[in-house]
Structures are given as C-alpha cells and as structure tokens.
BAFIVEX-540066 format. One record per residue (C-alpha): x, y, z; residue in one letter. Coordinates in steps of 0.001 Angstrom, whole numbers, padded with zeros to 6 digits, always signed. Layout:
BEGIN
XYZa ...
***
This chain:
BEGIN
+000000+000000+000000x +001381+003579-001109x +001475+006336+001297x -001219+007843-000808x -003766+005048-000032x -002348+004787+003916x -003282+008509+003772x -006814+007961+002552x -007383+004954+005301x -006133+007468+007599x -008594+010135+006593x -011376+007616+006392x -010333+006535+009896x -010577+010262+011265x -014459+010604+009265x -015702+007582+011064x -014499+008314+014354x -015602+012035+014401x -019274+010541+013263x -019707+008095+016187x -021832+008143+018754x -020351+009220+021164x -017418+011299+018761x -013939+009960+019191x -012917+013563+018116x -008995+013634+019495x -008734+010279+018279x -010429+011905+014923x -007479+014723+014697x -004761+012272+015526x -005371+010261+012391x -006106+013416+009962x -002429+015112+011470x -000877+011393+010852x -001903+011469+007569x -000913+015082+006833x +002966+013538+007757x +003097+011358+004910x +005010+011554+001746x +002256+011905-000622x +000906+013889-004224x -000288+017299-004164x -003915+015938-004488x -004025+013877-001518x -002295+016073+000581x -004845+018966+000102x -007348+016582+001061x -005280+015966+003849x -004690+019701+004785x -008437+020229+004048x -009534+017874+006569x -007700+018335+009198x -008517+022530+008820x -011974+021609+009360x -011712+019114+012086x -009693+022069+014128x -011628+024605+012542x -014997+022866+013896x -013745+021049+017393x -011210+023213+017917x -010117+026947+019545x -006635+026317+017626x -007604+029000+014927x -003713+029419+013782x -003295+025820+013308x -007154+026128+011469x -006100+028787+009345x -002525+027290+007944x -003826+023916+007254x -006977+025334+005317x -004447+028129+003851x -002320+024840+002541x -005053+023738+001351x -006635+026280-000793x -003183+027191-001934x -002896+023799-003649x -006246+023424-004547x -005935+026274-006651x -003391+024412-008575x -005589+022370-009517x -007836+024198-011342x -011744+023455-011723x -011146+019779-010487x -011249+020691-007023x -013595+024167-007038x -016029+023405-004596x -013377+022231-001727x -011311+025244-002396x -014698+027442-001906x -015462+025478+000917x -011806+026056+002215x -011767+030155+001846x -015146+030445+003175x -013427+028658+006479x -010692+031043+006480x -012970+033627+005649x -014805+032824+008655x -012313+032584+010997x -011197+036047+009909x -014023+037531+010631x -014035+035152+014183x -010576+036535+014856x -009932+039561+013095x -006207+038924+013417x -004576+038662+010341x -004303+041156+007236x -007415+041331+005377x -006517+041895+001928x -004788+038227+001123x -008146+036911+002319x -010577+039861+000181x -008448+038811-003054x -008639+035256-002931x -013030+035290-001947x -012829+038084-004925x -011406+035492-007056x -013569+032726-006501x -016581+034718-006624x -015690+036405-010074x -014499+032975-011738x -015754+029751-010322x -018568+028481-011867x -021282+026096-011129x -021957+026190-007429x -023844+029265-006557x -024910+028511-002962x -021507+028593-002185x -020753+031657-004428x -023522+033561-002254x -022324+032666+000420x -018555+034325-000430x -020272+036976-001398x -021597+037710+002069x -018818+036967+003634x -016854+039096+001310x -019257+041898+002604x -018610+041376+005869x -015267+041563+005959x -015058+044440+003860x -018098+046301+006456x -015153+045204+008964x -012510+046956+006692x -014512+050285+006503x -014392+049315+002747x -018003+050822+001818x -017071+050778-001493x -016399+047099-001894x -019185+046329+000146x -021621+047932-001811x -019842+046460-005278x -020517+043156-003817x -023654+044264-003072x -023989+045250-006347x -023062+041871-008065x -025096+039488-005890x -028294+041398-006848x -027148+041446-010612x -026806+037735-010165x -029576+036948-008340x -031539+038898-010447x -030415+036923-013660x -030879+034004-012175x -034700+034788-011191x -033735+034117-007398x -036084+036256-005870x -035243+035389-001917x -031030+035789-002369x -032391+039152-004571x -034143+040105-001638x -030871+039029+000779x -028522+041154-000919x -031100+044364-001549x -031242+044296+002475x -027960+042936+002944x -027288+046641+001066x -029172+048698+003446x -027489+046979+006540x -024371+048366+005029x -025874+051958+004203x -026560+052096+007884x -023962+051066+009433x -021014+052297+007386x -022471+055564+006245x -025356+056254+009208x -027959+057424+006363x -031380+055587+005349x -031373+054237+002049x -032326+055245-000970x -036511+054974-000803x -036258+053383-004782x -034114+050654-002969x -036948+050130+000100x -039623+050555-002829x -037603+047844-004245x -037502+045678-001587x -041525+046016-000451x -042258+045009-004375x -039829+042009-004061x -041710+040966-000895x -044962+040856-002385x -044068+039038-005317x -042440+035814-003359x -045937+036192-001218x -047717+034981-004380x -045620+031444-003180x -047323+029799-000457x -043961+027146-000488x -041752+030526+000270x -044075+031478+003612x -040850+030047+005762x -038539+031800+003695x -040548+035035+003116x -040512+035465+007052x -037118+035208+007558x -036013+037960+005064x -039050+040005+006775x -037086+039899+010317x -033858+040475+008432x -035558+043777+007000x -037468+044834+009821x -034845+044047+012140x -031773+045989+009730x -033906+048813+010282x -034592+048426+013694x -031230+048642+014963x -030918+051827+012846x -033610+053032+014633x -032526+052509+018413x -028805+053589+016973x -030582+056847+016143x -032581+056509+019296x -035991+056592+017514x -037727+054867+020736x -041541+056041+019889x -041223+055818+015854x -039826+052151+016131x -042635+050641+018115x -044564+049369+015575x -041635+047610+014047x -040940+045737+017429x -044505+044795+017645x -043844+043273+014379x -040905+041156+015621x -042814+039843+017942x -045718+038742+016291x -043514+036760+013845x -041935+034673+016328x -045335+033016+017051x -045672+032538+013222x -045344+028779+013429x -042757+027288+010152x -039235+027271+010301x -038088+024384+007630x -035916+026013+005057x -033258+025009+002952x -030336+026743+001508x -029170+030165+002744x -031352+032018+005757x -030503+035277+007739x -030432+033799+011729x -031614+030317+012942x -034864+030087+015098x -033233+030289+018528x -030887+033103+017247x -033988+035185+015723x -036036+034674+019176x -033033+036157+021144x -032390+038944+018778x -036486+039575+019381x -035544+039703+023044x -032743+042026+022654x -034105+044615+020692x -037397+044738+023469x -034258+044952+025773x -033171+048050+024053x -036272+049687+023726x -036889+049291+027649x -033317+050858+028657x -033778+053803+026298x -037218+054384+027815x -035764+053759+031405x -038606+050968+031580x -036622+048159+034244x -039289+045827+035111x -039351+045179+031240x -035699+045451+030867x -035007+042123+033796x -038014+040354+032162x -036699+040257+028845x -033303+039971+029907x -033884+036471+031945x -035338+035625+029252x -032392+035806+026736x -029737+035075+029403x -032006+031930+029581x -032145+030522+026058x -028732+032101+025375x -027056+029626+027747x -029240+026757+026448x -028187+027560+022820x -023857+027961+023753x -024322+024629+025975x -025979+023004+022767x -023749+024670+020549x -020479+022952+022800x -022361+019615+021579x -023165+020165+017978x -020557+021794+016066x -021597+025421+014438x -019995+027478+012244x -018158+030231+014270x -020889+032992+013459x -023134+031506+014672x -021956+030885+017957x -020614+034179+017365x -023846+035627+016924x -025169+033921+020240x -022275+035721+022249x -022741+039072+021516x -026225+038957+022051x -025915+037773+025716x -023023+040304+026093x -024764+043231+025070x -027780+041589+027340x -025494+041813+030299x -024313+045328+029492x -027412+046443+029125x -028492+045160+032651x -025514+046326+034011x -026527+049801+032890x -029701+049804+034498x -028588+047980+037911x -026192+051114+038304x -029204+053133+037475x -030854+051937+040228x -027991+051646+042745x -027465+047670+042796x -023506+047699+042385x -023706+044205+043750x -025382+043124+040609x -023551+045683+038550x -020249+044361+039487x -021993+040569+038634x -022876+041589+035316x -019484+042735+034636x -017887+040021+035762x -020275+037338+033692x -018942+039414+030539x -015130+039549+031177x -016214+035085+031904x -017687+034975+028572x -014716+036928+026999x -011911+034815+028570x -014434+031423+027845x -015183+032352+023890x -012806+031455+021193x -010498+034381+020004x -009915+037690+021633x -012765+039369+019612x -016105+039870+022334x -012994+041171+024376x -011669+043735+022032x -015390+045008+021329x -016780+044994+024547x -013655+046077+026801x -014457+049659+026448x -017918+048628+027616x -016629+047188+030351x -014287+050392+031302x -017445+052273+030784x -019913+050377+032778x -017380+050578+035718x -017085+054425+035007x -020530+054624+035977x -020145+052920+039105x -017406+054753+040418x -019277+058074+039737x -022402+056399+042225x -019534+055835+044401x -018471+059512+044156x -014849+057887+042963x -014513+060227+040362x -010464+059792+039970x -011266+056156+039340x -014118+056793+037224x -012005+059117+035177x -009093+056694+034559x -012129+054281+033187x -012970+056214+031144x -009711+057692+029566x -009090+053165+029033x -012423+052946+027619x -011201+055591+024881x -007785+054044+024465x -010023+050568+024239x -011838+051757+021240x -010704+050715+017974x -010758+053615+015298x -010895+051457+013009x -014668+049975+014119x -018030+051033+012289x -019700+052796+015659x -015807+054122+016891x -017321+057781+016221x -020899+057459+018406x -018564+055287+020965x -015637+057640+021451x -018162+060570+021777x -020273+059185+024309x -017547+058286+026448x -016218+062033+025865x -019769+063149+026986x -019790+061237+030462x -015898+061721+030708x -017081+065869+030581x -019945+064759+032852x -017680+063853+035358x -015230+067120+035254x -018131+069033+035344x -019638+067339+038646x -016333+068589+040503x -015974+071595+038397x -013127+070791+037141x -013429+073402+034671x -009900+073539+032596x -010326+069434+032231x -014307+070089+030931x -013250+072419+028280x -011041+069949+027010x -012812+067425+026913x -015963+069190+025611x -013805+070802+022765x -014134+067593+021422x -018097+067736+021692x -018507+070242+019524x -021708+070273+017069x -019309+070289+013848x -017316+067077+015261x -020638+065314+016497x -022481+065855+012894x -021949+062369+012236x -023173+060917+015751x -026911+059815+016455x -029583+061845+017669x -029882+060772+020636x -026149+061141+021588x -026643+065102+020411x -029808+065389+022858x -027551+064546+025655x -024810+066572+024733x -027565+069316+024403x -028325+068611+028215x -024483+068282+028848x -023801+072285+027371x -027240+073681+028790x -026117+072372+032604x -022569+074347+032118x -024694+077137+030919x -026618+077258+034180x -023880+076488+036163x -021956+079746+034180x -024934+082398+034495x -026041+082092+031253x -029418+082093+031778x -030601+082581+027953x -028632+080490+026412x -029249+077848+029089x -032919+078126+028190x -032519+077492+024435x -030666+074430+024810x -033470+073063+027382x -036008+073865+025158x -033996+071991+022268x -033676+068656+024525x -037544+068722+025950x -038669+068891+022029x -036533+066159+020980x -036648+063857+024356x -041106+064265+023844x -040767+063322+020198x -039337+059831+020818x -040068+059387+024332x -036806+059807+026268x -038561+060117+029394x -035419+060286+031284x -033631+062891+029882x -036793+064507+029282x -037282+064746+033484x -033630+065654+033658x -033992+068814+031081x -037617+069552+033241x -036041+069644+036369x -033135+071957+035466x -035512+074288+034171x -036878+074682+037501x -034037+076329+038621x -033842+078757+036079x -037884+079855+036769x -040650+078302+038764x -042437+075784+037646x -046244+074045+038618x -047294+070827+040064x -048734+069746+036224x -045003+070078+034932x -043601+068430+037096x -046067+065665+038249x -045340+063507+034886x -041739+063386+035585x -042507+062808+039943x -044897+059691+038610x -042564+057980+036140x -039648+058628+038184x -041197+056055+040746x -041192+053436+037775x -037835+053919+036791x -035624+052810+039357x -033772+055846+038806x -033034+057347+042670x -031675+060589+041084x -034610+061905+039280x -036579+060354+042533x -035099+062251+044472x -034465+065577+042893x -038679+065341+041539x -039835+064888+044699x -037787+067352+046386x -039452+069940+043829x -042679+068387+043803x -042706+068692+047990x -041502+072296+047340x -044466+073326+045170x -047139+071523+046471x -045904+073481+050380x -046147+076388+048196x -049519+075899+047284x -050844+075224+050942x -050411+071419+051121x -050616+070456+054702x -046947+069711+055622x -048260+066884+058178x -050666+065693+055477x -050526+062098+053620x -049402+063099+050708x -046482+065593+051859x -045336+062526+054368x -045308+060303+051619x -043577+062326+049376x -040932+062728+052088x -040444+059136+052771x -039677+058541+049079x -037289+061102+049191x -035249+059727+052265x -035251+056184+050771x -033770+057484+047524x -031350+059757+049888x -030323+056519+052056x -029892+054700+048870x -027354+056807+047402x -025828+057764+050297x -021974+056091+049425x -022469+054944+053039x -025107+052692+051844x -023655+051662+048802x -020319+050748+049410x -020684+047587+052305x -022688+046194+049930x -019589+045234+047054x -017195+044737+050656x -016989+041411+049785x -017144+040889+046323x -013879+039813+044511x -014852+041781+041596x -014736+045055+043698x -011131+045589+043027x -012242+046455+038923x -013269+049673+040481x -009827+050607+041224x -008128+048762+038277x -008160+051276+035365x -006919+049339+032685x -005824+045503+033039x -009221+043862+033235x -008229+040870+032419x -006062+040705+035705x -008756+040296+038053x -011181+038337+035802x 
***
C-alpha cells in the first residue's frame, strides 16, 4: 500500500471516528495530522490539509493551526484548477470565517482570494452567495463601503439573472445593513420601494411562507437597529410589535441560505425589546426580557459545545448575551445595585476569557471600562471613574463602524464627570471635542444629551438665555421619541432657572417612581414637595409625608455609606480601582 492510499485509510479513519456516537474527536485529529505527515501527491495532501482545517476549525479553539492547514489547502487546490472548485470554496469560506471570528490577520490576502472565486468559479452558486456575504462582511469590517456595496452590487445582478427572488431580496437588504452602518444614512426609498415590491411578489408562493418570514425579520430588524442607533424609541414601536408577532408565526423548515436560525432570531427579538426598555428607562421590562435571553442564550452555547456550528453563529449567540449583560448592568447602576452591577461585569469579562479568540474582548472592553465608570461616579470615585474612562477611549478601535458614536459618548460622560467637581480647565477639554461640527456624524440621541451636557454648564456659568434654548432643544426632541429620562432631567433643570407648577412636574414625579432611577426620585420629589408646600399642602398631610419618605429612601440609597458595604466582599470590587488591566482580576 502507497502512502497515498495509507493517507486515505487514515482520513477515512478520522471521518468515522468524528461521526460516532459518542465522537472519538482527538482520536479523529490524531489520524487526519498522521496522515498530513506522509510523503504523498499534491492531491491527496490537500485533502489531507483540508480535513484536518476543518476538524480544528470545527472542534477546535486552535484557529492558527485552522487557518494554515486550510491556507495549505486552498493554496494547492488552486493548482488544480476546476477539479477541485467546490473544496477550495469550501476552504476560503473557512478562512474567511475565521477572519471575521478573529480579526487577526491582514485582510486583503483573504478579500483577493473570496474576490477570485466569486468572479471565476462556476457552477456552485450557494456557495458563491455565500462568499459573497462573507466578502461583505469583511469588507463592512474593513470600513471598505465601497467594496461592500460592489458586492452588493453583483449578488443582486446575479440573483436577479438568475430569477432568485429570496437571495435578490438578501442582498437588496444585505445593502441597506451596510448603508446604515457604514455611512449612518437611510437608504435610498427606490431601494426600500424595491424591496416592499420584491416581498410581495415571493408572497404569491405559499412554499416561500418560511422563507418570506425570515427575510421580513432580516428587513425589519436591519432597520430596527438603525432606529434605536438613532434613538428613535416612539417611531420604532410598531416595528418591534412586528418582531414579535412573527416569532409566534409557526414554520421554520428552510433550505439553503437564511438570515439567523430560530433560537438566534427569538433572542435577537428579546434584545431589541431589551433596548427599547433601557432607552425608555422601563426596568421591570428590561429584567423580564433579559432572563429571558440570558435563559435561552445559555441553552443555545451549551448546545452549541455539543453540535458543532460554524463560528458565526456561535458568534452571533455571544454578543447577544453580552450586550444583554451590558445592558443590565446599565440599568442595575441606574438603580444603585452595584452588587449586581459588578456581577454583570464580571459574567462578561467570563464569557470573553471562555469564547474562542480575543474578539467579544476587544469590542466589549471599552464597555466594560465604561460600565465601571458609571459605578465609580455612584460611588463619588470620580479619579477612578475618570481613569475608566480615559481606558475605555484608548479601548476603542478607530478602526470599528460605531468608533465615532462610541468615542463621543464616552467624551460626553468623561465631561460629565469634570463638570460634577468643576473641574473646569479638564471640561473644556474634553468638551472641545463635543462640539456640534465634530458630532455631525453621531446619532440623535447622543446630540440630545450633549444638548443637556452644554445647557447644565450654561446654568452652572450664568447664562441664563442660552441655558434656556438648549433646554427647550432637549424637551422637544426627548417628547418626540419618548426619552422620558432625559426629558425629566432637562424639566427639572428648568426649575431652577424659573418656577415651575405641580402639572409640569407631576409627569416626571410619577414615572420617576417606575424607573428605578433614585436621582430623578429624588431631585422630583424634592421639587414636587416644594411646590405643592407652596400651594398650601398640609406639611403633616398624607401626601407631603409620603412624598418625604420617598425622598429619604432614595437619599439613604445613594448615600456612598449605603452603597459601598454592599460590594465589601465581592472579589470583583477591586475592577473599580483597576483602570486598565481587566483581564487581571477576571
């Protein structure tokens, strides 16, 4: 027997071994690395490279190992011209993935060779699709707009001359997702025209009803995100109803390409509900939603761990439970829980030292520095809180789609903080860089609050007038999407410019209560005990009393007295005075 032939027995070997029941999958990689070792022709040792990239690739975290062995591979498969075209697709789409997984390595080698493919392999279009949208990706990760939108392009020409209305449809939306998120604009309306006459014509197909959903949540939900990245809260309710009614829609057999699978598509439901409830300041909806997806997010990884998935996916699960966590970490500083605060954090710097590849670290460290920011200022640590801050900037990579919205809103609570201790030569620095020219480019909702940010130096400067304006500015936009918080904040510093009645201020003293939020509590009832003693309340009456007692539980509960025994304990307390090195004390 030739070494070629021992090499195929060996590769046989490794198949039938990965595919028992229980897998033998070491076992599996043994014989697939033996059989890389031997002397054999260029043929059989792609094969051999090829298999053992995807046994690593799949049951593996050894991505540099992946990536050579499928690199090998494609390398000599491309020798061999049209003989072996669909494992070399199969083999750049693997590397292509793990790029995107890993983000490690240059990106042009990897955009040539998926160019190439695309452009000249014939005869397996699935596959061609599906380097198209990674190509896409990776150029969306590249800040390439233009390639993306060439690709973009081609897939629709394609699609379109091959009367494949559904990948038509993928690519027409797959065009807006890169519209928003690479130039923050809405499409063109002739492409959403486009896409709503597309959508009617597959719903002439009763076979396509599986499908046709699908590529509705991948439309609805491309602009969704949009939406709450603008921080369109009231305009984008109707949308999230929608999401929600399709996930009780019933069919979810499909073949061939399809946007996310069920479980992914019912936690990205849950996510964007969680969104919607922390922009509106809405907790009780916030933890139900988010015990849901924490949930069925740990269901899916633990199932996931058991049945091999291509990286994105798993991928996909990850950030979702990440930004879940952040999310609730947000509001549990909101409403004074550090305890749970510091929890949250650490479950995310778990899942980043747990997933495969440094990526959920790189994205979400400056969330992390952030989120600890925030607790620092509750703690009244404001040198701490600063020197999170500063890491969360140096955490950001320029590079990244949202860098611009990030790096300002850290600027804005970084000025936030200065201001607080009127630190007034560190504030102008840092709110130099807040300026509306450099900001243009940021979402709406990010201006609002930097609205609030300027109009609070203008009190806190005598400038009465100009303090007035900006108010004015943030309580139009804050009523037009329902921002009820910043809404009450921009309300209550108006009353101490000029008075203000029990009507103005009983919205904000009602909601407050709702919220969690023990700063607006406490600052709207103060005002709202002022005024209604003004009017001739009785100050030993019920509702004066009542008013009071609110008051002195949101007083005790941010009293720093209060807050700090209950972290004492907690190993995690010592990210509060870390800065930088979070991966120290996780």
């Amino acid at each position: 027997m030739n070494q070629d032939e021992v090499a195929k027995a060996l590769l046989g070997m490794a198949e039938a071994l990965r595919t028992q029941d229980p897998p033998k999958l070491k076992m599996a990689i043994k014989c697939a690395r033996s059989a890389v070792k031997l002397d054999t022709n260029d043929e059989t040792r792609a094969r051999c490279n090829l298999q053992l990239g995807k046994l690593l690739f799949f049951y593996t975290e050894n991505f540099d190992l992946a990536r050579n062995h499928l690199q090998l591979a494609y390398d000599k498969m491309t020798q061999m011209g049209d003989f072996a075209a669909r494992e070399r697709m199969h083999a750049i789409s693997m590397i292509a993935d793990l790029y995107i997984h890993y983000q490690n390595w240059p990106a042009r080698p990897i955009k040539d060779a998926l160019k190439h493919e695309i452009l000249h392999t014939r005869g397996f279009q699935t596959l061609t699709n599906k380097l198209l949208f990674q190509l896409i990706e990776i150029n969306k990760i590249d800040n390439d707009s233009d390639g993306a939108f060439d690709m973009c392009h081609y897939g629709i020409a394609q699609s379109a001359a091959a009367s494949n209305v559904k990948m038509e449809l993928y690519f027409r939306i797959t065009k807006t997702l890169v519209t928003y998120q690479l130039m923050h604009e809405e499409p063109p309306n002739e492409d959403v025209l486009k896409i709503g006459q597309l959508i009617k014509a597959l719903e002439a197909d009763p076979a396509d009803k599986a499908h046709l959903e699908v590529i509705k949540d991948f439309f609805v939900c491309t602009k969704l995100a949009y939406m709450f990245y603008q921080g369109k809260s009231r305009t984008s309710r109707q949308l999230l109803r929608q999401i929600q009614k399709q996930q009780t829609s019933g069919e979810t057999t499909i073949q061939g390409i399809r946007w996310l699978g069920e479980a992914s598509m019912t936690l990205f439901a849950c996510v964007m509900n969680i969104t919607s409830a922390l922009v509106q300041s809405n907790p009780g909806r916030l933890e139900k939603y988010f015990n849901l997806v924490v949930k069925h997010a740990d269901d899916a990884i633990y199932k996931y761990t058991r049945t091999p998935q291509e990286p994105g996916v798993v991928r996909c699960i990850n950030m979702i439970k990440m930004t879940t966590l952040e999310m609730m970490a947000c509001c549990n500083v909101m409403a004074c829980r550090p305890e749970q605060t510091l929890s949250n954090v650490r479950d995310m710097l778990e899942m980043c030292n747990r997933s495969s590849g440094p990526l959920l670290y790189r994205f979400y460290a400056p969330h992390i520095q952030y989120i600890l920011g925030l607790q620092c200022c509750y703690f009244q640590q404001y040198d701490y809180a600063e020197k999170h801050f500063i890491s969360a900037l140096n955490f950001i990579n320029p590079d990244d789609t949202m860098s611009h919205n990030k790096i300002a809103f850290i600027n804005l609570n970084l000025a936030w903080t200065y201001l607080n201790q009127l630190k007034m030569a560190d504030y102008y620095e840092v709110a130099e860089r807040l300026t509306a020219p450099k900001i243009a480019g940021c979402s709406q909702m990010l201006k609002s609050n930097v609205k609030l940010l300027h109009a609070y130096f203008s009190y806190l400067t005598n400038k009465a007038n100009e303090c007035k304006t900006l108010i004015l500015e943030v309580l139009d936009d804050s009523k037009a999407e329902d921002f009820f918080r910043l809404h009450g904040l921009a309300l209550l510093l108006t009353s101490l410019i000029h008075a203000v009645d029990d009507k103005g201020v009983k919205p904000t003293f009602d909601w407050s209560k709702k919220s969690q939020d023990h700063v607006v509590i406490l600052w709207s009832h103060h005002l709202y005990e002022r005024i209604i003693r003004a009017a001739g309340a009785d100050p030993n009456g019920e509702m004066v009393r009542a008013v009071m007692a609110d008051q002195e539980i949101s007083r005790k509960t941010l009293d720093v007295q209060s807050l700090m025994p209950l972290v004492a304990g907690m190993p995690t307390v010592k990210l509060l005075q870390v800065g930088t090195d979070l991966e120290v004390v996780a």
